[in-house]
C-alpha positions in Angstrom: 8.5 -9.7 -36.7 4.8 -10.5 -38.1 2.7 -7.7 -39.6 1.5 -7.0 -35.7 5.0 -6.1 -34.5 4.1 -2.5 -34.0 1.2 -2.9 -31.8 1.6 -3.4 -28.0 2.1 -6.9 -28.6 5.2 -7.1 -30.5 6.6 -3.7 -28.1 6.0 -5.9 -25.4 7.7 -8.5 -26.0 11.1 -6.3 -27.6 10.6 -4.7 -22.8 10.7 -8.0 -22.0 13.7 -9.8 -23.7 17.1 -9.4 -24.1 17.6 -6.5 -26.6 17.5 -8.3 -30.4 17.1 -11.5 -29.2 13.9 -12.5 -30.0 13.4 -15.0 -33.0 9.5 -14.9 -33.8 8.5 -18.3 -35.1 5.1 -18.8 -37.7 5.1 -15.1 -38.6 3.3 -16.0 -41.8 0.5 -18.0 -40.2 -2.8 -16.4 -40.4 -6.2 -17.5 -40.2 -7.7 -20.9 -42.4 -11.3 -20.1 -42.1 -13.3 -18.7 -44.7 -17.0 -18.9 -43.1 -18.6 -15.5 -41.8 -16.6 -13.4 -44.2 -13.5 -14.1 -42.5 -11.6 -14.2 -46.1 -12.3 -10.3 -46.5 -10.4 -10.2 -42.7 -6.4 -9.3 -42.3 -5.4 -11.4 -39.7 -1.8 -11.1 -39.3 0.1 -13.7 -37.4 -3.4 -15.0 -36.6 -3.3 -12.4 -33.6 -0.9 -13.6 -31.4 2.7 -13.6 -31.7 5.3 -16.8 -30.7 8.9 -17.5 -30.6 11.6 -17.4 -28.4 14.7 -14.9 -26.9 16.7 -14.5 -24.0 16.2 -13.1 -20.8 18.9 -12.0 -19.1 21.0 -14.5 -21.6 18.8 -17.5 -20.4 16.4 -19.2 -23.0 12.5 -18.4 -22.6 9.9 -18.8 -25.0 7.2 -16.4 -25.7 3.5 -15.6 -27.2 1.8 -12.2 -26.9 -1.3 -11.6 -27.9 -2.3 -9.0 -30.3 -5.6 -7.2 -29.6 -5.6 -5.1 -32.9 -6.0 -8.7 -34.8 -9.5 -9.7 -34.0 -9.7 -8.9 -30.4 -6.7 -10.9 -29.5 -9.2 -13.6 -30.4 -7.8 -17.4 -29.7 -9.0 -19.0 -33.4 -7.7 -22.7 -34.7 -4.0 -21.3 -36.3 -3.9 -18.8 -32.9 -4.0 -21.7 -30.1 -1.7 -24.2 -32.5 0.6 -21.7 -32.4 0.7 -21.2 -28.7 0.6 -25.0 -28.6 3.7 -25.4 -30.8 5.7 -23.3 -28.8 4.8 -25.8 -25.8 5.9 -27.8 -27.2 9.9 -26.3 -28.2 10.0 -25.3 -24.6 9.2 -28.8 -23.3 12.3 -30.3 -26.1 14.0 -27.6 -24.9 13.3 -27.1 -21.5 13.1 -23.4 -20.8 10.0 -21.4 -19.3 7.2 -20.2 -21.1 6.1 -16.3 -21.0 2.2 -15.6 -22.0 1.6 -11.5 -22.5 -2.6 -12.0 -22.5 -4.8 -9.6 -24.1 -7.6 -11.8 -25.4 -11.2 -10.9 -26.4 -12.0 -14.9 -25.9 -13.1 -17.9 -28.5 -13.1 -16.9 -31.4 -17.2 -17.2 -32.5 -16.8 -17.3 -36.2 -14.5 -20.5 -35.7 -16.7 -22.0 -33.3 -15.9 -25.7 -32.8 -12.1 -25.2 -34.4 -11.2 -22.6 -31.9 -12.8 -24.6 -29.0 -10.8 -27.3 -30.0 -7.6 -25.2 -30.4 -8.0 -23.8 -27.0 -8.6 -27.9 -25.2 -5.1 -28.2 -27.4 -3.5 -25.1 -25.1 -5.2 -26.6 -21.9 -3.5 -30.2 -22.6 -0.4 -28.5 -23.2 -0.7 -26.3 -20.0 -1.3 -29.8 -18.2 1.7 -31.5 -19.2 4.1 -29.1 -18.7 3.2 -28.3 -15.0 6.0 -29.3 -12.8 8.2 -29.6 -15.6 8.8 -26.2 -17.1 7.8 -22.7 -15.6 4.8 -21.0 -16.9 4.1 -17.1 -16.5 1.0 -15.5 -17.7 1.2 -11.4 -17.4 -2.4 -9.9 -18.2 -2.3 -6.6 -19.8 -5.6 -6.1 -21.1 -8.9 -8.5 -21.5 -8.6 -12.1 -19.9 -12.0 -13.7 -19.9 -13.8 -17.2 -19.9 -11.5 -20.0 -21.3 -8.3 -17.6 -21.3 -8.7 -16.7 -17.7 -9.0 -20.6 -17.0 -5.5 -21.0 -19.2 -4.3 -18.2 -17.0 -4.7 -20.0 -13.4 -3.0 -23.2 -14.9 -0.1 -21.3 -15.0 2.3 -21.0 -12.0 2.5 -17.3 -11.7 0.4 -14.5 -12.6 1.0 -11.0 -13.5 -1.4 -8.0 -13.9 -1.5 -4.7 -14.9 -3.7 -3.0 -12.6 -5.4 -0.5 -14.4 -6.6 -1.5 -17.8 -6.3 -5.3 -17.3 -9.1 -7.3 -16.5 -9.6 -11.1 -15.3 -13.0 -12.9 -15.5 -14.4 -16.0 -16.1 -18.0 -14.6 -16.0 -18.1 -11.0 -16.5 -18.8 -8.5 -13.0 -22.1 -7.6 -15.0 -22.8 -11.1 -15.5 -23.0 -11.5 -12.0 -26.6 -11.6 -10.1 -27.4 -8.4 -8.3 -23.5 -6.8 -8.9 -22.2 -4.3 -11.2 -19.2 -3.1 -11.9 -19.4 -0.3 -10.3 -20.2 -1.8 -7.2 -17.7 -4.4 -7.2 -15.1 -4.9 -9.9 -14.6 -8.4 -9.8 -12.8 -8.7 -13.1 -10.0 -6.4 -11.8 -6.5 -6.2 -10.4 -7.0 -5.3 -7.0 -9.9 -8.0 -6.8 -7.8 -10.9 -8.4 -4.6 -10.5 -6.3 -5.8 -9.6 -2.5 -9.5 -11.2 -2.6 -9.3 -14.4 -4.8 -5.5 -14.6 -4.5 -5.1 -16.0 -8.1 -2.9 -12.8 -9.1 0.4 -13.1 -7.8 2.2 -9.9 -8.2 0.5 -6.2 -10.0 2.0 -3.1 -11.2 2.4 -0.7 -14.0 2.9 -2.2 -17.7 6.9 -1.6 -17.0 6.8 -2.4 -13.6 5.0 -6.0 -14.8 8.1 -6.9 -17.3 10.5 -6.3 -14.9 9.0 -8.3 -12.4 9.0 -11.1 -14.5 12.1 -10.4 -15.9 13.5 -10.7 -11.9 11.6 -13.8 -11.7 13.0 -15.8 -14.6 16.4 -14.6 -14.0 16.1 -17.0 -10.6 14.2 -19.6 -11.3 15.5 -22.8 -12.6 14.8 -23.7 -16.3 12.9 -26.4 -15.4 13.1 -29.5 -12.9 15.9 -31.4 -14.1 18.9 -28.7 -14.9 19.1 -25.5 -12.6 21.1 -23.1 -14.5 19.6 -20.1 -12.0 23.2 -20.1 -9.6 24.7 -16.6 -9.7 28.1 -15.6 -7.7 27.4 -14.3 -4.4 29.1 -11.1 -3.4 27.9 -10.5 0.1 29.5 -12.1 3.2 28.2 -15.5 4.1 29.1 -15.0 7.7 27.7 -11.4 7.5 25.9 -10.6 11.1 22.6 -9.8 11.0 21.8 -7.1 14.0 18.8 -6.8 15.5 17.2 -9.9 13.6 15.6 -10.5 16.7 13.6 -7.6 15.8 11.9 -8.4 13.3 10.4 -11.6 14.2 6.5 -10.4 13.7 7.8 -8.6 10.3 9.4 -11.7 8.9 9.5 -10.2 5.3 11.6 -7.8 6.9 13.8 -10.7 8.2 14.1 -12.9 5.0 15.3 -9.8 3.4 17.9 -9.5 5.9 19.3 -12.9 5.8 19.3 -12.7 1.9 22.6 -12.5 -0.3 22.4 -8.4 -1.0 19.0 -8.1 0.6 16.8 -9.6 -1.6 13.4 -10.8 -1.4 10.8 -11.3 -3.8 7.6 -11.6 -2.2 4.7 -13.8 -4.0 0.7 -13.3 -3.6 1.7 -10.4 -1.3 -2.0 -8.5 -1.3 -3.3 -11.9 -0.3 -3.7 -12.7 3.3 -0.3 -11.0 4.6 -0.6 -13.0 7.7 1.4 -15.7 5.6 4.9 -14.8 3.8 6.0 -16.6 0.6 8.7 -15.3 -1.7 12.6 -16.1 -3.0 15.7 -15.2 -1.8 19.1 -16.3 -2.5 21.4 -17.6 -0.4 25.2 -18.1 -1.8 23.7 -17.3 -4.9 20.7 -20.2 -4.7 17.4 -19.5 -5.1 15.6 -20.5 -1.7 11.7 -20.3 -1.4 10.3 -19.0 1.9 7.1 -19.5 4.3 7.1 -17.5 7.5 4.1 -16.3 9.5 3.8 -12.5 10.1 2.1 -10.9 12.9 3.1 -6.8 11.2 2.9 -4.7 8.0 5.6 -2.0 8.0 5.9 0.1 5.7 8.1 2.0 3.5 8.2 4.8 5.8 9.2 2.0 8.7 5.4 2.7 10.3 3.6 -0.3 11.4 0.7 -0.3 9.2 -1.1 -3.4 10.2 -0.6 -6.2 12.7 -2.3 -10.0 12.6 -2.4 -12.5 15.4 0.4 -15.4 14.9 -2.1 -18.1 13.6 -2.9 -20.2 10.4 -6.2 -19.0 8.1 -7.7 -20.8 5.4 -6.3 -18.4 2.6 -2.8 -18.7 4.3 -2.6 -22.2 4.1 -3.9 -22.3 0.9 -1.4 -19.5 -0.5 1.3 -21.4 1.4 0.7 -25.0 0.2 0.6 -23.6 -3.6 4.0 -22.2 -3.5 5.8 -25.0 -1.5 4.1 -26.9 -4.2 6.1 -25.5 -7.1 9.2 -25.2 -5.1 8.7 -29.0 -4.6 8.3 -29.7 -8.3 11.5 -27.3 -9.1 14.0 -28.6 -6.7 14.0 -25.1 -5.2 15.0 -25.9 -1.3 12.6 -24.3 1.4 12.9 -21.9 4.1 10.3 -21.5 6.8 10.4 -18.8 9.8 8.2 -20.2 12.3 5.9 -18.3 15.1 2.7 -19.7 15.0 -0.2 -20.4 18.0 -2.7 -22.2 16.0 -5.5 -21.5 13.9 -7.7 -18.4 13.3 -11.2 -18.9 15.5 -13.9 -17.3 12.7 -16.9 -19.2 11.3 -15.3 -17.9 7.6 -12.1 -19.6 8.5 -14.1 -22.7 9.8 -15.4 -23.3 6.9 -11.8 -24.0 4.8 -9.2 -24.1 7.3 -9.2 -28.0 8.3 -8.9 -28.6 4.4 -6.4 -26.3 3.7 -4.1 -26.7 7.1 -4.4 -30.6 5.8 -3.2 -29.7 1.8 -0.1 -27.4 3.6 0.8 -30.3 6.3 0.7 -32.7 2.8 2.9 -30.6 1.3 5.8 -29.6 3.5 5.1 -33.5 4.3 5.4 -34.8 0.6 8.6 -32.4 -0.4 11.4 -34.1 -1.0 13.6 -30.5 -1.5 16.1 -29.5 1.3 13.4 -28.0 4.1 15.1 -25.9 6.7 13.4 -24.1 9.3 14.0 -21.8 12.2 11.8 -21.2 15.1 11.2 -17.3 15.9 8.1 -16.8 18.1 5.6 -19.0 19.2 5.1 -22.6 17.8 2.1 -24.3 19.5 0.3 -27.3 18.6 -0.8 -28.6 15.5 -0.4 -25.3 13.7 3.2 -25.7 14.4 3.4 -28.8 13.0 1.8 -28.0 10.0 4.7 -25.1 8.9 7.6 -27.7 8.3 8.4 -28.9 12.0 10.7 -31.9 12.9 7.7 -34.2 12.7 7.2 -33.8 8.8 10.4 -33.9 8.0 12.3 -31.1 8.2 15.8 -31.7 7.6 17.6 -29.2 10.4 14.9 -27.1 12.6 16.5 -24.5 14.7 15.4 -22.2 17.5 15.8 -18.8 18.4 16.3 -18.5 22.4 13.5 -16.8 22.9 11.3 -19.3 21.6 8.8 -20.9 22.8 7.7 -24.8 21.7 4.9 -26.9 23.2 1.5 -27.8 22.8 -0.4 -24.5 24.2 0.5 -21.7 25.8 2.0 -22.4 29.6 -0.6 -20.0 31.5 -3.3 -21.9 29.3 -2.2 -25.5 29.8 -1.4 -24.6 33.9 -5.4 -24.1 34.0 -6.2 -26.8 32.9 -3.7 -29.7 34.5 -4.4 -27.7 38.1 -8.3 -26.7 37.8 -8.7 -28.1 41.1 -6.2 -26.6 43.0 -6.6 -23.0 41.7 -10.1 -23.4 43.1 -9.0 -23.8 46.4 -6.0 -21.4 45.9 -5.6 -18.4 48.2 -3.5 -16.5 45.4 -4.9 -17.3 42.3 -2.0 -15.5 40.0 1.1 -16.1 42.0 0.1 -20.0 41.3 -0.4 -19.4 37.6 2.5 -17.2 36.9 4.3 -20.3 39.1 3.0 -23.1 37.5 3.2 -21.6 34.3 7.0 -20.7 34.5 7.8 -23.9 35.6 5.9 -25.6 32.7 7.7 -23.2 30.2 10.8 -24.5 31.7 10.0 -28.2 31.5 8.0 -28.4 28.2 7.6 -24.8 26.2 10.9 -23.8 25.6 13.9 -23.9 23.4 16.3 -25.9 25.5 13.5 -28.4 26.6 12.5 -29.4 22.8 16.0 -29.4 21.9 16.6 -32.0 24.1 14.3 -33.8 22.7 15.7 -33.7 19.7 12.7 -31.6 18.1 15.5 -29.0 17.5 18.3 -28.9 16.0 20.2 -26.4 17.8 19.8 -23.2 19.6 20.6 -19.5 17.3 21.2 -16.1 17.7 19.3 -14.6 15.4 21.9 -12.7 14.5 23.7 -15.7 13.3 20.8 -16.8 11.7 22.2 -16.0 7.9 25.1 -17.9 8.1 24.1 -21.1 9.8 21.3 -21.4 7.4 23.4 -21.0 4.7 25.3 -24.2 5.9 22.8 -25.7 6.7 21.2 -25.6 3.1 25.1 -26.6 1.8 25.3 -29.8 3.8 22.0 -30.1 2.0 22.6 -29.7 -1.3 22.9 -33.8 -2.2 19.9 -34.7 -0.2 18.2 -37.6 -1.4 14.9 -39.0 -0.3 12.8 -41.3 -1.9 8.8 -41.4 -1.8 6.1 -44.3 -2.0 5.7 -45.6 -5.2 2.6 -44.0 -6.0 0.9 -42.3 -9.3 0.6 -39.5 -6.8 -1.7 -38.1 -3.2 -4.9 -37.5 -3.1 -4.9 -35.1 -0.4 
């Protein structure tokens, strides 16, 4: 490696790649300018390491930048060389890895560097949807670098020392840091959502070690199939169970339990995370109406309806799924949409960009009905009507536009007026409504569902369900692309 292979930077990346695999490329690059005694400075690799290595024996490319050179500063030969190894991963197609630890532009190369870093943004730009990008943040993140960060599709934080910031928490009118740290990790992941998963230094690589080793390599060759050891027709006991704690229930149906949960601080109400199935990656949605936790306590418990920051969390990831060819799973139990003026304010735009994008996915899209699935919220998380390709039901389900004891109220208003036994009519009504128009066996003969599951049987039949899948094709409008 460079000069700067003994700092964090170069250490780094040796935790993070395949042992001896990495092949550093522009080691002797350093920095052109001369203005503002920069020719008295030693700026080895132009702080910021590139190249590329192997995770797990599968091709990623790297840059990690070096905080003892400058600051981690992005100068002119700094961003050309994160640009140039943009560009290898797009010949190549393999995911790009950026460790951050950046003190900003570069001032003494003013224009240069600002013009270096539009070069990175471009390169960002056309490489989304086409190659995976990961940014982990292990120190200082601010203005322009911060921006770089959110183009990417995932982001990872250390959550002590690491900071993320376009403006500085000082910076901010009447706030200090002290008061609200808005720059860290604990801010960034469950408050503005943009962090997706935060741990240790350590616990970081490995997370995104985990992460590479199943997604594809980009969106035309999937090289992320592994052999699956567990039972495909394995029984899943109890599943019924855990139909408010549906994080417990994807990692139950999983190939060897696992589940690797995204954006998990923000808004819990809403699930997203990969599993595998026969080996295949498989993105998730589900609602969640309870936190357990390690300990198998319930620690927290939401009501079964959309929010703004759900929908938004939601329509992001089925987004990239989309782009990846990564088929989608969603568990279902939903009543429609959180009543707060907060939520008010978002939740029409953001229930419209999710509908858009289960609607818009052209990826295998399976879902299974667990709970509740009322109205319009229910459409929204991949029903039947948007084109889901196989929608099954648990038997207790229920299916319909509102709840029966609701929607009874309403249609016989007049008649519970004059009704002698108010309740015995409702719980009638409403019972016979459930029969007619709420519940499993009434939408699936409709055809809104598939077929009726055991939830115990629910691992194997999605499993087939995604293999009878596997050649979908459908083809979209002829479009440059929604507006939604």
């Amino acid at each position: 490696m460079s000069n700067s292979a003994q700092t964090s930077a170069g250490s780094r990346i040796s935790a993070l790649l395949d042992e001896n695999s990495f092949v550093e490329v522009g080691s002797y690059i350093t920095a052109r300018a001369t203005d503002f005694n920069m020719t008295d400075k030693e700026t080895p690799a132009d702080g910021v390491i590139t190249g590329y290595g192997t995770i797990d024996g599968s091709l990623v490319y790297v840059y990690s930048q070096d905080a003892a050179v400058l600051g981690g500063s992005v100068g002119e030969m700094h961003a050309k060389k994160i640009s140039n190894i943009y560009s290898m991963a797009m010949k190549m197609g393999a995911p790009v890895v950026g460790l951050i630890d950046c003190a900003g532009l570069r001032l003494q190369e003013a224009t240069d560097a600002l013009n270096g870093f539009g070069q990175i943004y471009l390169s960002q730009a056309m490489a989304s949807g086409v190659i995976p990008q990961i940014a982990a943040v292990f120190g200082t993140c601010g203005g322009g670098m911060a921006v770089s960060s959110a183009m990417a599709d995932f982001i990872f934080m250390e959550e002590k020392k690491a900071k993320l910031f376009v403006n500085s928490p000082n910076a901010l009118e009447g706030n200090r840091i002290e008061k609200c740290d808005t720059s860290s990790a604990a801010f960034q992941s469950g408050d503005t959502g943009l962090v997706d998963f935060v741990g240790d230094e350590d616990a970081v690589l490995n997370q995104i070690r985990s992460l590479i080793a199943i997604l594809p390599a980009n969106n035309e060759d999937d090289m992320s199939y592994s052999e699956c050891d567990d039972d495909l027709n394995r029984v899943c006991a109890s599943l019924e169970n855990c139909a408010g704690a549906t994080d417990i229930a994807l990692a139950q149906i999983s190939d060897n339990g696992f589940f690797l949960e995204v954006k998990k601080a923000y808004d819990p109400s809403m699930v997203t995370g990969f599993i595998r199935l026969n080996g295949s990656t498989v993105g998730c949605v589900a609602n969640r109406t309870e936190v357990y936790g390690e300990n198998g306590v319930k620690e927290e418990e939401y009501e079964p309806v959309l929010t703004s920051h759900g929908c938004e969390k939601a329509e992001k990831f089925v987004s990239f799924c989309d782009a990846f060819n990564i088929p989608l799973l969603t568990l279902v139990n939903v009543k429609g949409y959180k009543a707060s003026k907060c939520t008010e304010r978002k939740i029409a735009k953001t229930a419209g960009r999710l509908t858009y994008a289960f609607a818009s996915a052209s990826v295998p899209k399976v879902s299974v009905i667990v709970g509740e699935a009322y109205g319009t919220a229910y459409l929204t998380m991949n029903s039947k009507s948007i084109g889901a390709d196989i929608v099954y039901a648990w038997p207790q389900a229920v299916i319909g536009m509102m709840d029966p004891a609701a929607a009874v109220k309403i249609m016989y208003a007049d008649e519970l007026s004059k009704a002698d036994d108010t309740l015995s009519m409702i719980n009638e009504k409403a019972n016979l409504y459930r029969e007619l128009q709420s519940s499993a066996v009434a939408a699936a003969k409709r055809g809104y569902v598939d077929d009726i599951i055991e939830a115990c049987d629910t691992r194997k039949r999605v499993i087939a369900a995604f293999e009878m899948l596997f050649t979908k094709r459908e083809d979209r409008p002829d479009r440059k692309h929604g507006t939604v």
